[in-house]
C-alpha positions in Angstrom: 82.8 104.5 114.8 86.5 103.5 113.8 88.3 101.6 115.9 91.3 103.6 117.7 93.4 100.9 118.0 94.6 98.3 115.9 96.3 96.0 118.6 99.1 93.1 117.6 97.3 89.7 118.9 98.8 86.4 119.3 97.5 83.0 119.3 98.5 80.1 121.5 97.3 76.8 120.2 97.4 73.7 121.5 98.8 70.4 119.8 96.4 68.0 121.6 93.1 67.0 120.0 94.3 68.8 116.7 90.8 68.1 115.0 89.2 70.4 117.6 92.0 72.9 118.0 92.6 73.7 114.1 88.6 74.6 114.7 89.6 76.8 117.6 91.9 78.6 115.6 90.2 79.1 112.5 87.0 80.8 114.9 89.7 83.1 116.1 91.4 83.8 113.2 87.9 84.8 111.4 87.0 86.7 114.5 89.9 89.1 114.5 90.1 89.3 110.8 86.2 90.9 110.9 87.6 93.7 113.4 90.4 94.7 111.0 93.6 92.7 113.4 95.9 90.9 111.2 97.8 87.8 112.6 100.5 86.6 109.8 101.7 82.9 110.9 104.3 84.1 112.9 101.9 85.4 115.8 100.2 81.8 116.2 102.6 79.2 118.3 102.0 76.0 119.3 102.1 74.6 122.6 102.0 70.6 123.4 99.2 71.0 125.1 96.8 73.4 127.2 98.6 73.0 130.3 101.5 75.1 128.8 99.4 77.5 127.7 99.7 79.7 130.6 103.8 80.1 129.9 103.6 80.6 126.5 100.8 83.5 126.8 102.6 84.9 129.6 105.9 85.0 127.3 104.3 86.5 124.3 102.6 89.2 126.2 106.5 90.1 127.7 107.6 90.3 124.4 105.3 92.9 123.1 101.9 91.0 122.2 98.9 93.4 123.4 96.9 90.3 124.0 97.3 86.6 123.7 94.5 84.2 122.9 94.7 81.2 124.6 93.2 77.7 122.3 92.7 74.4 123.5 90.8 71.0 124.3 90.4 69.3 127.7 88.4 65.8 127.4 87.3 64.7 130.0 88.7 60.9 130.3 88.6 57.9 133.3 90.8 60.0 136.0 91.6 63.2 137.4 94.2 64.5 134.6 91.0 66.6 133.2 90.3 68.4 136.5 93.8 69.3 136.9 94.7 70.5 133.4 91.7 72.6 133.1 91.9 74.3 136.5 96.1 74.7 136.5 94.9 76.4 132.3 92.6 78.5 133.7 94.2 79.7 136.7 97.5 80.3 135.0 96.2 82.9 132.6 94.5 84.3 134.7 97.3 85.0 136.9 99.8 85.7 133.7 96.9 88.6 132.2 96.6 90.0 135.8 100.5 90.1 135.8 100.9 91.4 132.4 97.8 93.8 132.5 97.5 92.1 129.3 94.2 90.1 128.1 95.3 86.6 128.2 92.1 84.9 127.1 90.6 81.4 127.8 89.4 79.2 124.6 90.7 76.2 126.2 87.5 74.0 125.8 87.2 71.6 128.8 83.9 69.2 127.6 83.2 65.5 128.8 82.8 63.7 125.2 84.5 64.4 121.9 80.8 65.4 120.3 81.0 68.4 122.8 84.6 69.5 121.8 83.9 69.0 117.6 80.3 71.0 118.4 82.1 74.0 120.1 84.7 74.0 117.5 82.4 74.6 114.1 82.9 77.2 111.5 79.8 78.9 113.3 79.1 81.9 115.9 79.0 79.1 119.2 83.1 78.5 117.9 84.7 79.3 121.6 88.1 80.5 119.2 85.8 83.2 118.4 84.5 83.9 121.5 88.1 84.0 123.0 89.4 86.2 120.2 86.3 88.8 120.8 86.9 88.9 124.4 90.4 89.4 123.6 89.3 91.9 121.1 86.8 93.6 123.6 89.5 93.9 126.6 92.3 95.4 124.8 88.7 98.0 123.6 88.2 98.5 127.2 91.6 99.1 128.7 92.7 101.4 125.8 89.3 103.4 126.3 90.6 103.3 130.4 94.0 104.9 129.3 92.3 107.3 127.1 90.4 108.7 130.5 93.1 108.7 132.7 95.5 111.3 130.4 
């Protein structure tokens, strides 16, 4: 069955842990490319790092973005800043998507040791860049099939 829609999808990506995050981005580029979305290098942006996330997702989704997919890389270190900077991420696009009605999803990686963050970001199915592009994918399915039923 063809798709019916062929939504205009953003990436957020951010510029902390680079090694990891180009991974990220590359899962979720491959992931929307197999479902027929293009994203030319104008609809990824950079953030400085996951805690802005949130803002920047929230933006793009004002400014016409159907969904927003959210990349990043939390490592765990010696204090608190890990606990903080994953829950504030997570929280905030959550509250932006619920705001928007737009899928704002969460590939922000929040893992203990580097080893973690390199294994989730392979050129492989486990890449959470995918998984955060398909559930991006899969929402904006959902809600347009919800639309569809309520005409």
């Amino acid at each position: 069955m063809p798709d019916p829609i062929q939504p205009r999808i953003a990436l957020v990506v951010s510029q902390f842990n680079p090694e990891v995050t180009d991974g990220l981005r590359d899962g979720a580029l491959a992931a929307l490319a197999e479902r027929g979305v293009k994203v030319a290098d104008a609809d990824i942006h950079s953030a400085p790092g996951a805690f802005e996330i949130p803002l920047l997702a929230r933006a793009l989704a004002h400014s016409g973005y159907d969904g927003v997919v959210g990349l990043g890389c939390v490592i765990k270190g010696d204090t608190a800043h890990f606990e903080y900077i994953s829950q504030a991420a997570s929280i905030g696009l959550m509250q932006a998507g619920l705001e928007t009605g737009k899928p704002l999803t969460f590939g922000i990686i929040t893992v203990y040791t580097e080893e973690q963050a390199v294994e989730r970001s392979r050129a492989d199915a486990h890449n959470k860049g995918r998984e955060a592009a398909e559930a991006c994918y899969a929402a904006l399915q959902t809600l347009a099939a919800i639309r569809a039923r309520g005409k």
